[in-house]
N, C-alpha and C positions, 0 to 999 in steps of 0.2 A: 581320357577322362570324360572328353562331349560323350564316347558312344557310351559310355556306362552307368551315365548320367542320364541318359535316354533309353536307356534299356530299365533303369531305376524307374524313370518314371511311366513305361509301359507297363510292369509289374505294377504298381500302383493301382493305376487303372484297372487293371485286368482285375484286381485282387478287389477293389471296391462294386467293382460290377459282379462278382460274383457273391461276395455279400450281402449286395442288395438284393441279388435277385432271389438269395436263402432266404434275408428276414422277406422279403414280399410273400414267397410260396408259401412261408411256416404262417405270416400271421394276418397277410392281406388279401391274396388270389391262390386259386389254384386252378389249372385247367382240366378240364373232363375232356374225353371224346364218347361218346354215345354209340355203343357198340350192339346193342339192339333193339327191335321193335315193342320193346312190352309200354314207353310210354307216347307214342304215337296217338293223336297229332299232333300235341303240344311239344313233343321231341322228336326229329328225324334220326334215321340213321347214319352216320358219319356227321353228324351236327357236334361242334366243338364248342362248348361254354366255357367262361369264366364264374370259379364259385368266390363269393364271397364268405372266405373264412371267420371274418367277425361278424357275421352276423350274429352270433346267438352268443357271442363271448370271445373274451384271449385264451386260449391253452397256452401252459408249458407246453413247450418245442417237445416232439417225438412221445407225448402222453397222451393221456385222455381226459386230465383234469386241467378244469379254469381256473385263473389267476382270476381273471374277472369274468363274473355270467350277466350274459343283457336277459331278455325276453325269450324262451322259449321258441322251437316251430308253431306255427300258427297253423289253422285246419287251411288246406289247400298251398301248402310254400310247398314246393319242390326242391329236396334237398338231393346232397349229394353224402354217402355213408360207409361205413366198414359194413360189408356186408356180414350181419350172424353167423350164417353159414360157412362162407368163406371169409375171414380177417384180413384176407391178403388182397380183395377184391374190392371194389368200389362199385354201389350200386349207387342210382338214382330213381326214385320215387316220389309221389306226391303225399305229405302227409295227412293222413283222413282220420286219425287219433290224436288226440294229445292225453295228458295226465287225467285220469279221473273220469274219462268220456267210456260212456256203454255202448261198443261197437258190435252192431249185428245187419248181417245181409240175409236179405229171405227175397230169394227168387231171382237175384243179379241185383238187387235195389238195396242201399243202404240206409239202411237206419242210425242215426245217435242218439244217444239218450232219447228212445223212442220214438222220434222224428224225420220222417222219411226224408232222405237231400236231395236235392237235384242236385244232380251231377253232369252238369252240360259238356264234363270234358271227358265223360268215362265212353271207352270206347269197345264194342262186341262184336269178335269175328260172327257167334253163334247167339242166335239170339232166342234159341229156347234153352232152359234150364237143363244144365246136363245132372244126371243121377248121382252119387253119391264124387261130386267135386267141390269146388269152393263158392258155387252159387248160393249158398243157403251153409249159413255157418252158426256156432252154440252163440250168445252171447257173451262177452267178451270187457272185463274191466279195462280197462289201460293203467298198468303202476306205476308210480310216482318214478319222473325219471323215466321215462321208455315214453315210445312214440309205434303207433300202428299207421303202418304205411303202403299204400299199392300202388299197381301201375294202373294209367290212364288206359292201357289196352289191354283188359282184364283177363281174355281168354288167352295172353302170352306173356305174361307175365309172374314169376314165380316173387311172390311176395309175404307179408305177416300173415296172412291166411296159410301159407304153409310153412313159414318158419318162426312165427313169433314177431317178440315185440324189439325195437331198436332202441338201447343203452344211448340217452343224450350223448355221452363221453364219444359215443360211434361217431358221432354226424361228423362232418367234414365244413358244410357250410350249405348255403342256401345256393340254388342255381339263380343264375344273375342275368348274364348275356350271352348270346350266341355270338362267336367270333369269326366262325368259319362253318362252311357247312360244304361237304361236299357229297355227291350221288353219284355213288358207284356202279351203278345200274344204267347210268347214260352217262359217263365216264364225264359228270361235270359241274361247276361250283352253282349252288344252289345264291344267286345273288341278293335274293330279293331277304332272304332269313338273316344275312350278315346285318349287327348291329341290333338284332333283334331283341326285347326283354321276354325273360321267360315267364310262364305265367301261367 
């Protein structure tokens, strides 16, 4: 009767910890690993974040609609999303659109609503304008509900300049913290980014 009473209460345990850790991933965290270089420096590769799922609202579990909607991405949050392209895929980008913004690059330099940005975090392997690429693009509304978004390392990065715009419902959450980061190229943990906010 003690062992199955303690076999009761291991199942318990077991069963409340994995509940917890469902509701956390569906409506509080979820982790990325960051599998390549397109938003370099402000992301490494093998860099491991926590996103913050509520950020921009609660979803129903396994949809793409909110129970509750907070505030929008703001210009420069680095989210985490269903990639357009692939649904099955998670990208992570910096948002450079939101609703209603007129997005145009002429010459690698960005405009919104006519206003050249600084962009202290965009990063170019090539730094003359290549011929018919995504240097120099048409102007571009942002629809209500979508978000236009690139990576910080432009010349490696396949982003809304070549697929379009991101469906709110898509995002995943905003990236939050680096928890782990490891360098596969000198087989070793990157100490100093652990703990780090994303930005």
């Amino acid at each position: 009767m003690q062992r199955r009473s303690m076999f009761l209460e291991y199942f318990e345990a077991i069963l409340v910890a994995v509940v917890l850790a469902i509701l956390l991933r569906t409506f509080v965290v979820q982790a990325y690993k960051i599998p390549s270089g397109s938003m370099l420096e402000a992301l490494q590769i093998g860099d491991r974040l926590l996103v913050g799922k509520f950020s921009y609202g609660i979803k129903i579990p396994f949809t793409e609609q909110y129970i509750i909607e907070f505030d929008g991405p703001r210009h420069g949050d680095i989210i985490v999303f269903k990639a357009p392209p692939r649904p099955d895929e998670d990208y992570v980008k910096r948002v450079i659109g939101v609703p209603g913004d007129l997005i145009q690059l002429r010459d690698k330099k960005l405009y919104r609503n006519g206003q050249l940005i600084d962009e202290h975090y965009a990063r170019f392997l090539v730094e003359r304008v290549l011929p018919g690429g995504s240097d120099n693009t048409s102007p571009l509304t942002v629809p209500q509900g979508q978000y236009f978004v690139m990576g910080d390392n432009r010349d490696a990065s396949q982003d809304s300049r070549l697929w379009g715009f991101v469906p709110r419902g898509n995002i995943h959450g905003r990236a939050w913290i680096v928890y782990w980061s490891w360098n596969s190229d000198e087989s070793s943990v990157r100490w100093g980014r652990i703990g780090s906010l994303v930005r």
